[in-house]
Steps between C-alpha positions, in 0.01 A plus 500: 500500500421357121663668179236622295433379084306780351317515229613801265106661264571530139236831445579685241600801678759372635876614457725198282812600684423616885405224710765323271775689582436491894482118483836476259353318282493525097138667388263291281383836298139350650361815720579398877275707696440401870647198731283455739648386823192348803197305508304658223254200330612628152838438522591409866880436554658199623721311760678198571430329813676222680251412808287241714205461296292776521462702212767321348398235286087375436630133602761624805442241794488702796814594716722337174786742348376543127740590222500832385200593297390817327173676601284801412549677786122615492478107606760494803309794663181304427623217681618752803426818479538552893825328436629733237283830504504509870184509726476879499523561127237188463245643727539875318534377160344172464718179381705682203766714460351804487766664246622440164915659433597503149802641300315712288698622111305712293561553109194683444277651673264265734076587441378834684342338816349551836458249810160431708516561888408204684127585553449599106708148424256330719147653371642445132626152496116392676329665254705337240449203671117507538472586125691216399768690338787215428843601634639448229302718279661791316269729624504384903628719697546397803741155555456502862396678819824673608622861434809554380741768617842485338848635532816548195853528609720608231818332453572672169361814412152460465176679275127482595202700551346593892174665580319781385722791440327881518215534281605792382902414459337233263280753336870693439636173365185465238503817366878510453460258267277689244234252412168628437273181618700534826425847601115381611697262767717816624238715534309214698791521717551896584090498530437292762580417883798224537277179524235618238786609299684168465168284496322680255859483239601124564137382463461753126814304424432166573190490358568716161505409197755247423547578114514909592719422814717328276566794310585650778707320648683527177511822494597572877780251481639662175517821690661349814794355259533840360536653834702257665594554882229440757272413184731219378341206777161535334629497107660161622187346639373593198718341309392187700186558489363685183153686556426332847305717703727456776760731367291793549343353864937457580501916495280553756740299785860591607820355315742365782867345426635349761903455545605153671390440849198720459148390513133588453192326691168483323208532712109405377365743249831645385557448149858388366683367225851371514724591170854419521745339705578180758390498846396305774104494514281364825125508560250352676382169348245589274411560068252790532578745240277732370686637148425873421711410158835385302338195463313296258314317816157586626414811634202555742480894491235497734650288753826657465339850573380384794773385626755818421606709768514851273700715695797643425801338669873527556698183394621428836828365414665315742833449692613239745511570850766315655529380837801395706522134410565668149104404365419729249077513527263610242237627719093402366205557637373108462560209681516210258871623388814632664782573245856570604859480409832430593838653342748262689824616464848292561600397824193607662335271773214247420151641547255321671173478307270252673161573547172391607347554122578349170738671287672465153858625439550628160936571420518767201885561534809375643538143696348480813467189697150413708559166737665248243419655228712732255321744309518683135274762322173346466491278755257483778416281790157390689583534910209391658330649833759484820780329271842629532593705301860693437691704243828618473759552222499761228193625264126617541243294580141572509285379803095457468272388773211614633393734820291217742 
């Protein structure tokens, strides 16, 4: 097994302290948002290898021992991705690890957003393709052809936003506020069936406006201060993002805080926004976002629409089920990810976690040992496909693979 280097994303908002204070390390006061821990091209981790020439060096003679040599490990499972994916995860997922885990710490809230399903992914990025749209364009939308389900385990308390709450609970939330311009959105919502209801609202306020919507946005966040309670998440987005539409879109879905070891999955079409807190994040290898708002990037209201699921939708918060070997599984409806955890305690026996798929270990307390190696908060390793692979010692680890 290799010890992961990760590559920690500076975006702005990202929390100065948490990812700092997991790793024991001194902050920079530079926002540390995300480390990304897999074979993502933007910012793939790495390893160092000690082997015969194959992968190991670009002038290895074959069958020689090279020294040790750090590589992307996007390039070791080009060189073999039979060899480290295994053949079953190669012939469902193609050559690539098909998941991306991240520590995820945010200081303010993250854009409103929904994800593609795979079929929506695929028809978009072709179109986008055959128009000649470059990929690096501020207004693409589409990166690639993959969806991208994701899942958020808490490990401190954690704020965000999760599907479309009850049109009319958000028509209550509105009105209590006692702003005239948004008493045409409430009575939008108490008029209409559920889907119509929530279509008809986010599309008025996406596509409003921006000088009047400013105003009230203003206004509405004013009035949430004042009031305080279950009002006081939206005055702060506010105060992040002053007169973004998004503010207003954020009342229509349900505000979730999750307590350590909880987590929510977000399927295609639901939109979310994470707010506050650390956590360990892990989604199918893909950028397709659609933003709905909280951002200053492009937003493609008709696209977006289309992809939406509006129906109201419980949270879904999640628990671990665990299983005798003391595997703590996040059960998700997708097969590019599988996210558990371990709480090892002392004196317990080593667990055996070898397995025909890749996986990445990710320690976020304590000091368990895998093989050789010793672990401490923020460390992760790379076991690749049929390698073993064994834990013991004290702490919680986090194990991602994939279902093959």
């Amino acid at each position: 097994m290799d010890r992961l280097s990760n590559t920690v994303r500076p975006y702005a908002w990202g929390s100065t302290t948490a990812i700092p204070a997991l790793l024991g390390v001194a902050p920079t006061g530079e926002p540390q948002a995300e480390m990304w821990m897999g074979a993502h091209p933007g910012a793939p981790s790495r390893i160092t290898r000690t082997g015969p020439g194959t992968g190991t060096a670009p002038d290895a003679t074959p069958g020689t021992e090279q020294p040790p040599t750090e590589q992307p490990l996007t390039d070791v499972i080009a060189a073999d991705p039979v060899g480290e994916l295994g053949q079953a995860a190669v012939e469902k997922f193609g050559p690539r690890l098909p998941f991306l885990l991240k520590l995820l710490a945010a200081g303010a809230p993250l854009s409103l957003q929904v994800h593609p399903d795979l079929a929506q992914a695929q028809q978009g990025y072709a179109d986008e393709e055959r128009r000649s749209v470059p990929v690096d364009a501020p207004h693409r939308t589409y990166k690639d052809a993959n969806h991208k389900p994701e899942l958020i385990c808490a490990l401190t308390p954690f704020d965000g936003l999760c599907g479309f709450r009850r049109p009319i609970e958000a028509a209550e939330a509105m009105e209590a506020l006692g702003v005239d311009s948004l008493k045409p959105y409430a009575d939008l919502l108490r008029a209409h069936p559920e889907e119509a209801a929530l279509r008809e609202v986010l599309t008025a306020i996406l596509t409003a406006d921006p000088a009047q919507m400013a105003e009230t946005v203003t206004a509405a966040a004013a009035a949430a201060e004042r009031l305080g309670g279950a009002y006081a998440p939206y005055a702060r987005i506010a105060h992040h993002f002053p007169g973004d539409a998004g503010v207003i879109a954020a009342m229509l879905l349900n505000y979730v805080q999750l307590q350590p070891g909880e987590a929510l999955f977000l399927g295609a079409g639901v939109p979310h926004a994470y707010l506050d807190g650390l956590g360990v994040e892990i989604m199918a290898n893909s950028d397709n976002v659609l933003r709905c708002g909280l951002t200053p990037k492009h937003i493609d209201v008709p696209e977006l629409l289309r992809i939406v699921r509006f129906e109201a939708t419980d949270p879904g918060i999640l628990r671990p089920e665990a299983s005798p070997s003391g595997e703590e599984l996040y059960e998700t409806p997708v097969d590019e990810f599988r996210l558990s955890r371990f709480d090892l305690s002392p004196g317990g026996d080593p667990v055996d976690l070898t397995a025909a798929t890749p996986q990445i270990l990710l320690c976020t307390a304590g000091a368990p040992r895998t093989g050789d190696l010793g672990l401490v908060p923020g460390d992760s390793v790379f076991v690749p496909a049929g390698e073993k692979a064994e834990v013991s010692g004290t702490g919680t680890l986090f194990r991602a693979t994939v279902v093959a």
